[in-house]
C-alpha positions in Angstrom: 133.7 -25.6 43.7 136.0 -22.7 42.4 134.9 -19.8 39.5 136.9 -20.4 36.4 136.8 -17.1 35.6 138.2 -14.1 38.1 135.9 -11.6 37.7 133.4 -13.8 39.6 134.7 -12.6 42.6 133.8 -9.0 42.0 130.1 -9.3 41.2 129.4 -9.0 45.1 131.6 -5.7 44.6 129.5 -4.4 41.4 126.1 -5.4 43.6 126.8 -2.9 46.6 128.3 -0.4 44.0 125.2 -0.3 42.0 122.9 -0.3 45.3 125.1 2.7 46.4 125.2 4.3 43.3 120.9 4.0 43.5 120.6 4.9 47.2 122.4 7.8 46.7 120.6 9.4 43.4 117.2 8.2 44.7 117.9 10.1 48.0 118.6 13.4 45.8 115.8 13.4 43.5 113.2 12.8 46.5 114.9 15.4 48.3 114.6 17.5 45.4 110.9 16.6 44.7 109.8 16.4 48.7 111.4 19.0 49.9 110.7 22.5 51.4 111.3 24.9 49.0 110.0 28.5 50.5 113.1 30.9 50.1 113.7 33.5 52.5 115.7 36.5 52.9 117.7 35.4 55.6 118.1 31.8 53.7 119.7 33.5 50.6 122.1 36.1 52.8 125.7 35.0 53.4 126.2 33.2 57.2 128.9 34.8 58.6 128.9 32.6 62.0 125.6 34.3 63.5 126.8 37.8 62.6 125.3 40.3 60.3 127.2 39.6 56.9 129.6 42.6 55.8 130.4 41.8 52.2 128.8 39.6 49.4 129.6 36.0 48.9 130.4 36.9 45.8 133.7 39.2 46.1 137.0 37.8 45.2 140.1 36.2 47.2 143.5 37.4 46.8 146.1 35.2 45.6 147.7 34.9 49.2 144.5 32.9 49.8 145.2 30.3 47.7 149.0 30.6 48.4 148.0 29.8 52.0 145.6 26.6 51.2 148.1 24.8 49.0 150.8 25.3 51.8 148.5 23.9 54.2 148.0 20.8 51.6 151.6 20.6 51.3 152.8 20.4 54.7 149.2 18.3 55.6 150.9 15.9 52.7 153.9 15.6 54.7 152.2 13.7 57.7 151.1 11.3 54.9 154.6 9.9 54.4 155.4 10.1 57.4 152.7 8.1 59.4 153.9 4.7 57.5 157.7 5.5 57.8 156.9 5.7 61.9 155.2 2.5 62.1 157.8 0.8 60.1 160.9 2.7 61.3 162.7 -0.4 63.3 162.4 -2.8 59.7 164.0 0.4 57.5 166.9 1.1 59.6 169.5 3.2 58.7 167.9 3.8 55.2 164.8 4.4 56.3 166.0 7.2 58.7 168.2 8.9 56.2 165.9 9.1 54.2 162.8 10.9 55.9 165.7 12.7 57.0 166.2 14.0 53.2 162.6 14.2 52.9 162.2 16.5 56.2 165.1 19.1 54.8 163.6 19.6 51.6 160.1 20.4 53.2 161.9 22.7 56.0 163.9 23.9 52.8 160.4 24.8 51.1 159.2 26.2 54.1 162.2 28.7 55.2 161.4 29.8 51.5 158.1 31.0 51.6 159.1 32.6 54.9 161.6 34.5 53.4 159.4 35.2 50.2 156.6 36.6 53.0 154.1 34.4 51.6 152.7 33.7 55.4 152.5 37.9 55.9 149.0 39.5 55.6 149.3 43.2 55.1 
């Protein structure tokens, strides 16, 4: 016997959703009611990778930082379209290959730019 209306099929969905969506919050506020909560010194300091901290966590990035982390998204991006052009690459053909071809200048493109701009140089 078949659901007249569509949106039968989702209420499994909506189930595990809400279930998730209680699992997780319950799991927060018992950890937040449970918990330890004795605060330290060394708890409240800054890790620095088992070394004695040199600055505060609270001291400001330059803008290279962030320069640096959007490149690294940018070029990380790049792998995205390119993953699903590899596995399809005999069905696109010619097209197909011109076209990450295009897609692969521009990014080089982008790149020899911020080289020559010296966004990659920390002085």
């Amino acid at each position: 016997m078949e659901a007249t209306d569509p949106l039968v099929n989702y209420v499994p969905l909506m189930i595990m959703v809400v279930i998730g969506l209680i699992f997780g919050a319950s799991n927060i506020l018992l950890a937040e009611n449970l918990g330890p909560r004795k605060s330290t010194r060394s708890k409240l300091t800054t890790y620095e990778s088992g070394m004695e901290p040199l600055k505060s966590a609270r001291e400001r990035f330059t803008v290279k930082f962030y320069l640096v982390a959007m490149m690294f998204i940018l070029f990380d991006i790049e792998i995205v379209f390119m993953y699903p052009w590899a596995v399809q690459f005999r069905e696109l053909g010619g097209y197909g290959l011109v076209s990450m071809l295009l897609f692969m200048i521009l990014l080089f493109s982008g790149y020899l730019y911020v080289l020559k701009k010296g966004a990659l140089k920390w002085d």
